[in-house]
C-alpha positions as a Markdown table, in Angstrom:
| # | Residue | x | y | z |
|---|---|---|---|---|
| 1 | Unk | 144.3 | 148.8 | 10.7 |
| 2 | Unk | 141.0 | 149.2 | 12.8 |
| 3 | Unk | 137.6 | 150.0 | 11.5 |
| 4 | Unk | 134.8 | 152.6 | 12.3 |
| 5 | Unk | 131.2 | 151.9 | 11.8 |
| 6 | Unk | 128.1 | 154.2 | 11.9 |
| 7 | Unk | 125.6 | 151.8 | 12.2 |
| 8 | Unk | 121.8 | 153.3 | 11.6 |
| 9 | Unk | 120.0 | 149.6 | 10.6 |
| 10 | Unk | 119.3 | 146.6 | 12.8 |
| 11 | Unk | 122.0 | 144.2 | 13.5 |
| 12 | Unk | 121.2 | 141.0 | 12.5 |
| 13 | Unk | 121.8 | 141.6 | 8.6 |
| 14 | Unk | 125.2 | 143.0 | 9.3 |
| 15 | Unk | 127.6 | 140.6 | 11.1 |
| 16 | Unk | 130.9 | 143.0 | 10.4 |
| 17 | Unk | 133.1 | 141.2 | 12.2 |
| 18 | Unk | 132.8 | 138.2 | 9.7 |
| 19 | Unk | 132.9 | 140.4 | 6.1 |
| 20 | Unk | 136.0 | 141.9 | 8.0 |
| 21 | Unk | 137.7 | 138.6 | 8.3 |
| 22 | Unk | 141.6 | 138.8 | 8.2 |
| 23 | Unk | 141.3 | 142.5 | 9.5 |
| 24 | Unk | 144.2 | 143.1 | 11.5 |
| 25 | Unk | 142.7 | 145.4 | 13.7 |
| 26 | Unk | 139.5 | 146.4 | 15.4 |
| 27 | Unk | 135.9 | 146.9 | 14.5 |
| 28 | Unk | 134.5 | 149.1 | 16.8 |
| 29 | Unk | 130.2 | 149.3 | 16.3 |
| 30 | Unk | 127.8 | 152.4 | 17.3 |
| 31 | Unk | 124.7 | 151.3 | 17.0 |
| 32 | Unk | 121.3 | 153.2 | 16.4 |
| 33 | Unk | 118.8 | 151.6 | 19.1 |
| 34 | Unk | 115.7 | 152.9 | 17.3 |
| 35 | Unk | 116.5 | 150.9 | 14.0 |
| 36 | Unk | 116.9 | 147.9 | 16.6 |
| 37 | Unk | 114.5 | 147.3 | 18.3 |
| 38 | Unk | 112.5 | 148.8 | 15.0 |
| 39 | Unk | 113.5 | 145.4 | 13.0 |
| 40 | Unk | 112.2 | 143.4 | 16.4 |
| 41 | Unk | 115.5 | 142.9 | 17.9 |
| 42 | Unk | 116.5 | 143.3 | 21.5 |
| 43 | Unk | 120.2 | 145.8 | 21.9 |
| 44 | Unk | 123.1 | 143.2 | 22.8 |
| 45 | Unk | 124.3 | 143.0 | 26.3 |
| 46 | Unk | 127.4 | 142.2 | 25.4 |
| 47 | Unk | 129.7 | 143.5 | 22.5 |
| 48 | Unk | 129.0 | 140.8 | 20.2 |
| 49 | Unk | 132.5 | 140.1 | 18.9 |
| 50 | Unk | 133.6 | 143.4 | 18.3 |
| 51 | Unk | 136.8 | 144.9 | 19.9 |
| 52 | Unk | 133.8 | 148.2 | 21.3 |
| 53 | Unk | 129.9 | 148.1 | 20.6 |
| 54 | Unk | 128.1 | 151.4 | 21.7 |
| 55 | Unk | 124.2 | 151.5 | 21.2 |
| 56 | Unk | 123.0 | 155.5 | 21.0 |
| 57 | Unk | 119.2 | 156.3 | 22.2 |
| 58 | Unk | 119.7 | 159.2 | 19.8 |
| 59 | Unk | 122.1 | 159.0 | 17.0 |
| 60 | Unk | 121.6 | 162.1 | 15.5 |
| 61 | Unk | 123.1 | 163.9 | 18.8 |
| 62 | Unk | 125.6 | 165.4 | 18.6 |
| 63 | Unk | 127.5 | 163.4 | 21.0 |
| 64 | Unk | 127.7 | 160.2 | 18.6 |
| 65 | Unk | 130.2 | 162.1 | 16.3 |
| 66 | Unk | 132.2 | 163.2 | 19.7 |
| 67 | Unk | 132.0 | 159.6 | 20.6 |
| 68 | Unk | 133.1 | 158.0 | 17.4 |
| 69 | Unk | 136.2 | 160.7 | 17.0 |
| 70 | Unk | 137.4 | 159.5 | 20.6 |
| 71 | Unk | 137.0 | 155.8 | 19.8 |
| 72 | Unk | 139.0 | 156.2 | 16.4 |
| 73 | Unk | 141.5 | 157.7 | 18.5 |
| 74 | Unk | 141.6 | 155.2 | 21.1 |
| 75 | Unk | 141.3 | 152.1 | 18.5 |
| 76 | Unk | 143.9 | 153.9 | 15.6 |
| 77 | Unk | 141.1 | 154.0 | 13.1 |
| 78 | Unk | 141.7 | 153.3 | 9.5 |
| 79 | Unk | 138.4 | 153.3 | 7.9 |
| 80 | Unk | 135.3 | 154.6 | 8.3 |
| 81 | Unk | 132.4 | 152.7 | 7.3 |
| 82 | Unk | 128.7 | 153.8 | 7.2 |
| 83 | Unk | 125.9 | 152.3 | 4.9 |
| 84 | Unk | 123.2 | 154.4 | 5.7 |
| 85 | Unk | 122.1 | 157.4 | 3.8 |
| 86 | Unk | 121.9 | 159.2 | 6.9 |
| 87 | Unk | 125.1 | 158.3 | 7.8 |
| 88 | Unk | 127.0 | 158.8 | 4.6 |
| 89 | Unk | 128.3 | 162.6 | 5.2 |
| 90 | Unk | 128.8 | 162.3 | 8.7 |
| 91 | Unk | 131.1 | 159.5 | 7.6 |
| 92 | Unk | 132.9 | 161.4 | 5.2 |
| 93 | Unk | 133.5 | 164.5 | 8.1 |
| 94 | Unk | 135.3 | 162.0 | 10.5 |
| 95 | Unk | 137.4 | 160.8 | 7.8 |
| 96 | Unk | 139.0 | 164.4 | 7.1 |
| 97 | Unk | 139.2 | 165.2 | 10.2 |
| 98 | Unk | 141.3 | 161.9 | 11.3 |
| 99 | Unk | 142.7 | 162.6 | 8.0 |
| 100 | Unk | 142.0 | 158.9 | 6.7 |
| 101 | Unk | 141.8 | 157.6 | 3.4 |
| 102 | Unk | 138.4 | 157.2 | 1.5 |
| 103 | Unk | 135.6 | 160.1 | 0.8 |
| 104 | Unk | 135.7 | 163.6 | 2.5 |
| 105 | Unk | 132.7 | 166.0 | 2.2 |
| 106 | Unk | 133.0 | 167.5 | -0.4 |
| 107 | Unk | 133.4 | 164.1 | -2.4 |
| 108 | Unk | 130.2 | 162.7 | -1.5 |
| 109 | Unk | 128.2 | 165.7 | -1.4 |
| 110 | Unk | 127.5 | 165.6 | -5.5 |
| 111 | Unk | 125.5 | 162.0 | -4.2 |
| 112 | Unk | 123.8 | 163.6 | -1.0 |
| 113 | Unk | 122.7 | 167.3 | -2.9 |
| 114 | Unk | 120.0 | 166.7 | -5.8 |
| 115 | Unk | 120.3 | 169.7 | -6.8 |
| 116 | Unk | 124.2 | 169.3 | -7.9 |
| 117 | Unk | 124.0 | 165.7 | -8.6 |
| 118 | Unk | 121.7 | 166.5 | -11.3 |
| 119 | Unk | 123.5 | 169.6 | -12.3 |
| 120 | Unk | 126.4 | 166.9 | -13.1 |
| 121 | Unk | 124.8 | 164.4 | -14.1 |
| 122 | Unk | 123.1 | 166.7 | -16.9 |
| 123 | Unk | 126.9 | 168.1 | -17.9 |
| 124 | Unk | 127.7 | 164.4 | -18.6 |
| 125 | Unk | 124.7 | 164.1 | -21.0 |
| 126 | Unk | 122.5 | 162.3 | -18.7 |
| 127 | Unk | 118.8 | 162.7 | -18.7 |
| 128 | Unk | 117.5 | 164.3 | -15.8 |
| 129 | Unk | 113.9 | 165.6 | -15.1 |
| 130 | Unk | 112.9 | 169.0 | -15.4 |
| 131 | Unk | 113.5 | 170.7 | -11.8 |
| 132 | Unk | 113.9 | 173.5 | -9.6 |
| 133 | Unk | 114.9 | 174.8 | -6.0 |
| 134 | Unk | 111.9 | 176.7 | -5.2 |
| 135 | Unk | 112.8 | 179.4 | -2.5 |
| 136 | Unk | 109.1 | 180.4 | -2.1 |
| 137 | Unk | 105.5 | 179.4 | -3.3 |
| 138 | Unk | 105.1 | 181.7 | -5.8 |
| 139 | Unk | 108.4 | 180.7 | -7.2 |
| 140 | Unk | 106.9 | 177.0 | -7.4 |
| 141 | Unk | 104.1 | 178.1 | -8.6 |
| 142 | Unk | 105.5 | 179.4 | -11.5 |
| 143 | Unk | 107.2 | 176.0 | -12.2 |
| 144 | Unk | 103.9 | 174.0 | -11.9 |
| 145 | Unk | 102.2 | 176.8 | -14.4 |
| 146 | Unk | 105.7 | 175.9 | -16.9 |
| 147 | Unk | 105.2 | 172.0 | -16.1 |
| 148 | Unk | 102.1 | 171.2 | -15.0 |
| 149 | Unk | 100.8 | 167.8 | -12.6 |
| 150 | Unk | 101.9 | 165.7 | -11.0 |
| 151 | Unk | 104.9 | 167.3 | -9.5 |
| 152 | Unk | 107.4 | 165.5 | -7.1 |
| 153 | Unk | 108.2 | 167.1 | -3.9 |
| 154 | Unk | 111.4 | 165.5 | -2.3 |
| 155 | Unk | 113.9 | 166.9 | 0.4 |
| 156 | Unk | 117.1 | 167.9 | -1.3 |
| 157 | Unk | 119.4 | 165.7 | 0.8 |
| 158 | Unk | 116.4 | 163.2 | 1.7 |
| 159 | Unk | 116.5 | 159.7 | 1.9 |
| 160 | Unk | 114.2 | 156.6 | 2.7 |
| 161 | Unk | 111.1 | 158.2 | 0.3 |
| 162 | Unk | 111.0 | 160.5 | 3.7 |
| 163 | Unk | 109.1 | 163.9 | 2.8 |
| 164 | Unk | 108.1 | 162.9 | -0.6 |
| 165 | Unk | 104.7 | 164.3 | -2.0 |
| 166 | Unk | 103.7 | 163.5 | -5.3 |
| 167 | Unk | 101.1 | 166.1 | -6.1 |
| 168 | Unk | 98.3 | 165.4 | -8.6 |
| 169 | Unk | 95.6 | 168.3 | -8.0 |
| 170 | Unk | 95.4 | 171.8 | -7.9 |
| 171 | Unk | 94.0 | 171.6 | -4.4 |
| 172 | Unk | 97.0 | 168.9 | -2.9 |
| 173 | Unk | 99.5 | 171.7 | -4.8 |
| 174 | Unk | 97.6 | 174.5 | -3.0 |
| 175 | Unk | 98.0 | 172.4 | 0.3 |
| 176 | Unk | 101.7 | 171.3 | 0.0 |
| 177 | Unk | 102.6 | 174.8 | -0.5 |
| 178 | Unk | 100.7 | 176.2 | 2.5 |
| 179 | Unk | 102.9 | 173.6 | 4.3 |
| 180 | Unk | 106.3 | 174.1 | 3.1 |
| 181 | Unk | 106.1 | 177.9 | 2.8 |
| 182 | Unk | 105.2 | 179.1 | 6.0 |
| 183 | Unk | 106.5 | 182.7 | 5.6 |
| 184 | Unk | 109.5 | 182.7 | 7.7 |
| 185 | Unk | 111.8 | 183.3 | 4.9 |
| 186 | Unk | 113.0 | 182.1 | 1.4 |
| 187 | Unk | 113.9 | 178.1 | 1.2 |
| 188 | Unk | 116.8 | 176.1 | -0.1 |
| 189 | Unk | 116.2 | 172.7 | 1.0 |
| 190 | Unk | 112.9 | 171.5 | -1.2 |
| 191 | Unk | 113.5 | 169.8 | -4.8 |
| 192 | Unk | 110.4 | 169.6 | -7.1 |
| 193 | Unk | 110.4 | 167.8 | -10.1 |
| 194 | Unk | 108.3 | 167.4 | -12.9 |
| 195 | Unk | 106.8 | 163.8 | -12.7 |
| 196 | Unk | 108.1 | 161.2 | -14.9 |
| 197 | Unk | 105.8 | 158.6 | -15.7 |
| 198 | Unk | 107.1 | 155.0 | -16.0 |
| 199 | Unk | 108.5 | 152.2 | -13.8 |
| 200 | Unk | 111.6 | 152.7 | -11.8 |
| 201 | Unk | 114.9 | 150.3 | -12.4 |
| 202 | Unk | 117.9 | 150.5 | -9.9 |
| 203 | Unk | 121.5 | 149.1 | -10.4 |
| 204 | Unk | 123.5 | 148.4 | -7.7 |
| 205 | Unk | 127.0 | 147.6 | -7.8 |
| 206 | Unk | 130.3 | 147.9 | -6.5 |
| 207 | Unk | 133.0 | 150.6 | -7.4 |
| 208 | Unk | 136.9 | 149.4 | -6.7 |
| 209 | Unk | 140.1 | 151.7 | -6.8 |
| 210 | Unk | 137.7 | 153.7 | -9.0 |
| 211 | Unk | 136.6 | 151.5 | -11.3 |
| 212 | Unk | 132.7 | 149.9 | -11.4 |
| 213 | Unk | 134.2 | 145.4 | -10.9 |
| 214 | Unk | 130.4 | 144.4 | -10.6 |
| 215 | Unk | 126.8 | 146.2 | -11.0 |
| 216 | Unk | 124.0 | 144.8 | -12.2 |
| 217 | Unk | 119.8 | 146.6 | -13.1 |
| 218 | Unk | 116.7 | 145.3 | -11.1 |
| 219 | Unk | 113.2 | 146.9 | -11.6 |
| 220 | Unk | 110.8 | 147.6 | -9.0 |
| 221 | Unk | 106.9 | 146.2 | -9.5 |
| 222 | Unk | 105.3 | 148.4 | -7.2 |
| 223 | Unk | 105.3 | 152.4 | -6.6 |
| 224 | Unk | 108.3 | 153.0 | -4.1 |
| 225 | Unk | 106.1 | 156.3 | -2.7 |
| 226 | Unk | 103.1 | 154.0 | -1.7 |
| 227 | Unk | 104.9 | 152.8 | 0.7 |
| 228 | Unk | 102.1 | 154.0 | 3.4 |
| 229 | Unk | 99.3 | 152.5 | 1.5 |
| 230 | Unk | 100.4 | 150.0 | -0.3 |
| 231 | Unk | 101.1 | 147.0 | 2.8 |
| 232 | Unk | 102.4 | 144.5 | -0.4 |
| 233 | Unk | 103.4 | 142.1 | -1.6 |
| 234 | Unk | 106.3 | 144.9 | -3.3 |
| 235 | Unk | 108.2 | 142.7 | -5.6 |
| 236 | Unk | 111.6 | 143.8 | -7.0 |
| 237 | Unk | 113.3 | 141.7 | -9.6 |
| 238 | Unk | 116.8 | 141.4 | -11.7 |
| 239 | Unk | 116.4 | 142.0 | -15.4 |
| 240 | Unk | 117.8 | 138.9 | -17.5 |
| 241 | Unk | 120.8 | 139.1 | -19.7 |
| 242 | Unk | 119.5 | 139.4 | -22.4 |
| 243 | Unk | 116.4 | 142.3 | -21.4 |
| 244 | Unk | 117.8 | 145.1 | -24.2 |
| 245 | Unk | 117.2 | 147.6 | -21.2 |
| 246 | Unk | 120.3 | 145.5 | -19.2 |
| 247 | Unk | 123.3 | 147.0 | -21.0 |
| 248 | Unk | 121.2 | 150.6 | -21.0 |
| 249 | Unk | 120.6 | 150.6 | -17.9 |
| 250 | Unk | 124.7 | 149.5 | -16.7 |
| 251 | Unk | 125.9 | 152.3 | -19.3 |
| 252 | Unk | 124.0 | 155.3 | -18.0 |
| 253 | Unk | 125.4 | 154.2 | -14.4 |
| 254 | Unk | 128.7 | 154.0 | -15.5 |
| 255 | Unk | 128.3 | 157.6 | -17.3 |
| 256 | Unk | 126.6 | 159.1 | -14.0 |
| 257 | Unk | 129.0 | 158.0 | -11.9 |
| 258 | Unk | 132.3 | 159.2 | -14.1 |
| 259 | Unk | 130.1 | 162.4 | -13.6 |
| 260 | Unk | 129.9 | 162.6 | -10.1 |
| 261 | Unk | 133.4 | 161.5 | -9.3 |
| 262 | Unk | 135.6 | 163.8 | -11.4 |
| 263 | Unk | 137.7 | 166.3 | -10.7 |
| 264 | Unk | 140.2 | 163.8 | -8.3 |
| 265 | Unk | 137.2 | 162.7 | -6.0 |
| 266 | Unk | 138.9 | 160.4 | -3.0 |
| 267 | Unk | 135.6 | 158.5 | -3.4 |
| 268 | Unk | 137.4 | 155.1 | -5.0 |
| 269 | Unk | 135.7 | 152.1 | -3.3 |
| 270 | Unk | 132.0 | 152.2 | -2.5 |
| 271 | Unk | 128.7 | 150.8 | -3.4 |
| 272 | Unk | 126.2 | 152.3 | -5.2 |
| 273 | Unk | 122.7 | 152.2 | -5.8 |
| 274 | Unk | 121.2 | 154.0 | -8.9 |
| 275 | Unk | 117.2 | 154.6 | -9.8 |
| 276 | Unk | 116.1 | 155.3 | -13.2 |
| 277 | Unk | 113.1 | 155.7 | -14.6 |
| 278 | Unk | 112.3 | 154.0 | -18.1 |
| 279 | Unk | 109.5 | 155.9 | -19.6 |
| 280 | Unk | 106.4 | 154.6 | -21.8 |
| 281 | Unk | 108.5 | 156.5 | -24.7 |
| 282 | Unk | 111.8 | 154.3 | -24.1 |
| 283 | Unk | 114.0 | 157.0 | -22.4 |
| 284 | Unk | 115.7 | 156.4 | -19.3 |
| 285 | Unk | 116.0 | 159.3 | -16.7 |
| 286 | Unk | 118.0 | 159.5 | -13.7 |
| 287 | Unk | 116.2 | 159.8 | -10.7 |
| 288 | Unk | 118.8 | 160.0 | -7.9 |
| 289 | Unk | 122.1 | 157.8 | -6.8 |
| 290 | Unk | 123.6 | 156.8 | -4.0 |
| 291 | Unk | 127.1 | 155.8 | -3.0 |
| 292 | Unk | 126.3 | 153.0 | -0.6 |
| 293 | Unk | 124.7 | 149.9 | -0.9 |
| 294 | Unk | 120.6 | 149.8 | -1.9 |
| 295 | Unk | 118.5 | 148.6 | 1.4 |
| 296 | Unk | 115.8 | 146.4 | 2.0 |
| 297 | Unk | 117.4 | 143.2 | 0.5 |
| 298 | Unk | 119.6 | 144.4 | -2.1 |
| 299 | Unk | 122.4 | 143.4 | -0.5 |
| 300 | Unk | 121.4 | 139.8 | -0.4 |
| 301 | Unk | 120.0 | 139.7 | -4.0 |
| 302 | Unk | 123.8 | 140.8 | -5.6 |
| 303 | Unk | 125.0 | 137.8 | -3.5 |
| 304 | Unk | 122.6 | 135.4 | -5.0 |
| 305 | Unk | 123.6 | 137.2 | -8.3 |
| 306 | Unk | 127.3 | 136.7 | -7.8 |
| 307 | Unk | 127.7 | 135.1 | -4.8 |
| 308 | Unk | 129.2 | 138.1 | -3.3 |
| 309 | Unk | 127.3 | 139.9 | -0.8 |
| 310 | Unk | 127.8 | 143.5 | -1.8 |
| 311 | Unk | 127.5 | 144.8 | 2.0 |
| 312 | Unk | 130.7 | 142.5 | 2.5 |
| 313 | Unk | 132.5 | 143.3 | -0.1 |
| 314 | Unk | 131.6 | 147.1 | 0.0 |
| 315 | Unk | 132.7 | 146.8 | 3.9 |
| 316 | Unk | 136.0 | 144.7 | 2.5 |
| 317 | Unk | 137.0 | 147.5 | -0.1 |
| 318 | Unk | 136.1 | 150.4 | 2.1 |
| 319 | Unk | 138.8 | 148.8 | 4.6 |
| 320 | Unk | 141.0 | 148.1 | 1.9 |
| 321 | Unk | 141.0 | 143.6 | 2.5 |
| 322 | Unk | 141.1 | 141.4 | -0.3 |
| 323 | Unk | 137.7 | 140.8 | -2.9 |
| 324 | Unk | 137.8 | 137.1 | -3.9 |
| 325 | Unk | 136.4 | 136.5 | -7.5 |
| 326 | Unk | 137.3 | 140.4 | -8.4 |
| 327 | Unk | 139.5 | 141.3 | -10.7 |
| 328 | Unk | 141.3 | 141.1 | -14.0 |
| 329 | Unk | 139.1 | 143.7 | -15.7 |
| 330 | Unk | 135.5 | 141.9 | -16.5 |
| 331 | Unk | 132.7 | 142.2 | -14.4 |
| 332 | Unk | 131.1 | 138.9 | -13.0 |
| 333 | Unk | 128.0 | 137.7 | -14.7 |
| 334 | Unk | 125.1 | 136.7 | -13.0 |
| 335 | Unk | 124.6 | 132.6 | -11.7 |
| 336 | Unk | 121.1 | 133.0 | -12.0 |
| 337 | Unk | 117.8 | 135.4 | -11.8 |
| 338 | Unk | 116.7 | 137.0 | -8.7 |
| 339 | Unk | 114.1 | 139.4 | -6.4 |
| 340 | Unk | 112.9 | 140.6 | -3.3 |
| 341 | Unk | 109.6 | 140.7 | -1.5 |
| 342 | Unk | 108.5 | 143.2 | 1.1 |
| 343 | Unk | 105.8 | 143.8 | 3.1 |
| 344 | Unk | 105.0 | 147.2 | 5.0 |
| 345 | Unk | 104.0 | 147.5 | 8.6 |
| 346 | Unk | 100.4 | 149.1 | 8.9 |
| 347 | Unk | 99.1 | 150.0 | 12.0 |
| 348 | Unk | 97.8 | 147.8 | 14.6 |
| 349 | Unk | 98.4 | 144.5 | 17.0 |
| 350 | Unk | 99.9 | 141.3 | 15.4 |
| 351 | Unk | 97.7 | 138.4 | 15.9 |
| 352 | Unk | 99.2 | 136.5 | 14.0 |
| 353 | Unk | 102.9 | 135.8 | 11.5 |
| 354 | Unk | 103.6 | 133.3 | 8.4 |
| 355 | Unk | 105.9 | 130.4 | 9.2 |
| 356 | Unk | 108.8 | 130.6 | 7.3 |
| 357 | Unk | 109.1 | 129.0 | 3.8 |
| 358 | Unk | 111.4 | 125.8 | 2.9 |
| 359 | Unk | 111.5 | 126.1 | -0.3 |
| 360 | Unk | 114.7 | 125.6 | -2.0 |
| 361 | Unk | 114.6 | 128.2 | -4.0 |
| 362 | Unk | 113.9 | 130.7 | -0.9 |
| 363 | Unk | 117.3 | 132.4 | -0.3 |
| 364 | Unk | 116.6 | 134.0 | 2.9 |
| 365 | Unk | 113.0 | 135.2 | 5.0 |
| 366 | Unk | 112.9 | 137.8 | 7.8 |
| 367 | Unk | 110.1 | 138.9 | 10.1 |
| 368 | Unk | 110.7 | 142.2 | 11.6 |
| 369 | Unk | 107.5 | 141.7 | 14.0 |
| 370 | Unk | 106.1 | 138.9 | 16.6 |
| 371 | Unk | 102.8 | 138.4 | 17.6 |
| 372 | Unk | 101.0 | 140.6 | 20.5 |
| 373 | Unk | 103.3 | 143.5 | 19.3 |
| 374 | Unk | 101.6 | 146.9 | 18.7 |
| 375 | Unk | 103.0 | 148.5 | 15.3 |
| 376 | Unk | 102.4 | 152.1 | 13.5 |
| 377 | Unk | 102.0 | 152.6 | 9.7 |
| 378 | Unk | 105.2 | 152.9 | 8.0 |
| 379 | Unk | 106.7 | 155.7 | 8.0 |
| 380 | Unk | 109.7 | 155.3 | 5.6 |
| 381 | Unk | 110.0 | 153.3 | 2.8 |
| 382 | Unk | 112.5 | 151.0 | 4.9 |
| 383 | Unk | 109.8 | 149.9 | 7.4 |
| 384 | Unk | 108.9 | 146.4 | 6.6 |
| 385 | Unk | 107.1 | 144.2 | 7.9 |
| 386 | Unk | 108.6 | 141.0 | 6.1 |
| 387 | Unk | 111.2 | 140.6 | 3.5 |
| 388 | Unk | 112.1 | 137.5 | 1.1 |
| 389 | Unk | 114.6 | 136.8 | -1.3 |
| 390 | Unk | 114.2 | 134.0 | -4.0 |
| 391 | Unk | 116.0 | 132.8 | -7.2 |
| 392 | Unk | 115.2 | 131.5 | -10.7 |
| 393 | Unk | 116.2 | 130.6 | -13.6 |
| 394 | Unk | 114.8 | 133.4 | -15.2 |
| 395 | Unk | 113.7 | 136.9 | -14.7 |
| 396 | Unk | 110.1 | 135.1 | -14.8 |
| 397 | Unk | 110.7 | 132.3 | -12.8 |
| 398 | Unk | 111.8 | 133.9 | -10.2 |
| 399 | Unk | 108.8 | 136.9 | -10.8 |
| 400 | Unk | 106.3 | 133.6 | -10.3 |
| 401 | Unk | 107.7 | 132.4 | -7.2 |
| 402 | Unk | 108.2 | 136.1 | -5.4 |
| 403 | Unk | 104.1 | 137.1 | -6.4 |
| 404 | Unk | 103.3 | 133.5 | -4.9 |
| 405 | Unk | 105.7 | 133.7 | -1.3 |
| 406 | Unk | 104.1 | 137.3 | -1.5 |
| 407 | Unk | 100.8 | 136.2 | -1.1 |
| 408 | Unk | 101.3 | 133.5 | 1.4 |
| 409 | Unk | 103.2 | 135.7 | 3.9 |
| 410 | Unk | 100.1 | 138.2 | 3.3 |
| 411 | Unk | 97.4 | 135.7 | 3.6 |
| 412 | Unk | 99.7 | 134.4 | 7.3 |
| 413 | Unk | 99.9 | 137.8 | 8.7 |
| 414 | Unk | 97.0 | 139.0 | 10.9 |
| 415 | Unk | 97.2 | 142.9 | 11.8 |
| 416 | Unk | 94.6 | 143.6 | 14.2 |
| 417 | Unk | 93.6 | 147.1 | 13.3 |
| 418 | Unk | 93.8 | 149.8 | 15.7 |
| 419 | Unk | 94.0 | 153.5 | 16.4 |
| 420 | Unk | 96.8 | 154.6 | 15.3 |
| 421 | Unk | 99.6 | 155.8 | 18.1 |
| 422 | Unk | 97.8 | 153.1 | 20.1 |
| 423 | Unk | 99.6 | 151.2 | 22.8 |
């Protein structure tokens, strides 16, 4: 019983071998070097533990896939796990073609297509916003003339906020569609959207043998597309028990993901992680969802929740171990309040980072720079500069303690400005 993992994020947050405990078998790591030394590691000399740990220059080639198929041979692979978006059908292809147990293609591509996760999602009486698959400009021009601005440009299978244009003029519209439609032929891999005004929530949870055993709604204080702009504090926070949007928000999840996983799906234990918007009228509208953990520190905000870390326990149900404090039909309820706080890389040297906070109440702080290091703008909505996680008592509580680490961490980081592309 041995265990695959595409790994596309730094290694620090994801110590495998230790969620994986009583595993008889072995975890056997390939590793993205980008997303390494991106978070300000250095790639291991060594194999850190695991039974084989293979770091890729490129792991998009296609020689990563012919790698991992050789290596789940070699190791009698079990389980394939990958928590990255990226990562997520590639995943799913091994698994047919060894034949293992877990999601095939065609089960997780209703969570990787927008176009037919929407399409479901819609059949199963769940609010979606108005959209279309434009195949040329004229075609989405048509749909802004039926909808009007702001429009939302997305990649149909994108992740990460990459390729997103929210388009508020006439002039950025004519722009964008210069851009996209260059004239060599008829697209099928652009969403747009009407815009949906309002703030953005996200559950994240944890499905077993089927069933949703713990999820729970957040709601994002900042514009998740801004993420170029915008260099933070970005605070994210858990809604209290008794916020009426809580039980909305686990409902609609519930309903979305009975509608994406009918039909004898072999998608049975996963994460998840589910934006909505809630709009100034009171509706709530399905973004998108995705059937692996939420990044940045999600992951670590569930455990403060429930003192289970949901990249463990999705890593423990995806290899089929034991989930302690699961089970016996009701979800956990949340120990106390929670949120996160990010910053964004902008371009230029750092002079200068904030010493890490002691405060109790401080559940974990990482740096993802070091002084005299030379960083671009972000480029993704994953590229942080810092991240914190912190509790309270209470939704506000722990709002008032995020906006005031926020600022300190801002105030102690010194980005020396430079050209950008500079060395």
């Amino acid at each position: 019983m041995s265990v695959l993992v595409l790994h596309r994020n730094p290694l620090e947050p994801f110590p495998y071998r230790e969620w994986l405990t009583g595993l008889e078998g072995d975890v056997v790591l390939l590793a993205d070097r980008g997303k390494i030394l991106a978070a300000g590691e250095e790639p291991p000399a060594g194999d850190l533990g695991y039974a084989h740990l293979e770091v890729f220059d490129d792991f998009d080639a296609p020689g990563v896939l012919e790698r991992a198929l050789e290596l789940a041979v070699r190791h009698r692979v079990t389980s394939v796990i990958a928590f990255h978006e990226a990562d997520v059908a590639r995943a799913a292809w091994l698994r047919e073609r060894l034949g293992l147990a877990g999601a095939w293609p065609r089960d997780v591509l209703p969570f990787r297509d927008k176009l037919l996760m929407k399409r479901l999602a819609a059949e199963h009486g769940v609010e979606v916003a108005p959209h279309t698959v434009p195949a040329t400009a004229g075609a989405a021009r048509a749909f802004a003339d039926a909808h009007g601005l702001p429009l939302v440009f997305k990649e149909r299978d994108g992740f990460n906020a990459i390729g997103l244009r929210v388009v508020r003029e006439e002039a950025e519209l004519a722009d964008c569609l210069a851009a996209l439609f260059t004239g060599a032929g008829p697209r099928e891999d652009v969403l747009l959207e009407a815009f949906v005004p309002g703030r953005m929530c996200h559950v994240d949870g944890l499905v077993v043998d089927g069933r949703v055993a713990a999820a729970w709604p957040s709601q994002y204080q900042y514009d998740l597309s801004s993420f170029g702009a915008d260099p933070g504090p970005r605070v994210d926070l858990t809604l209290d028990e008794d916020d009426p949007l809580t039980p909305r928000l686990l409902e609609l999840t519930d309903r979305t993901l009975a509608a994406l996983t009918g039909g004898g799906s072999r998608l049975r234990d996963h994460a998840f992680h589910a934006e909505i918007f809630h709009t100034p009228d009171d509706r709530l509208v399905l973004c998108e969802i995705a059937c692996r953990p939420g990044g940045a520190k999600i992951r670590e905000v569930f455990e403060v929740l429930f003192g289970m870390h949901l990249g463990a326990y999705a890593s423990r149900a995806e290899a089929g171990l034991p989930l302690a404090g699961l089970g016996g039909g009701e979800r956990p309820r949340p120990r106390a309040m929670a949120g996160q706080v990010l910053t964004m890389k902008r371009p230029g040297r750092v002079r200068a980072v904030p010493e890490a906070p002691d405060e109790p109440w401080v559940e974990g702080f990482w740096l993802y720079v070091r002084p005299g290091q030379v960083i671009p703008r972000a480029a993704t909505s994953s590229d942080f500069l810092s991240a914190a996680v912190a509790s309270g008592s209470s939704r506000a509580e722990a709002e008032r303690r995020l906006r005031a680490l926020g600022d300190r961490v801002l105030a102690g980081t010194v980005v020396e400005a430079a050209l950008e592309g500079a060395s």
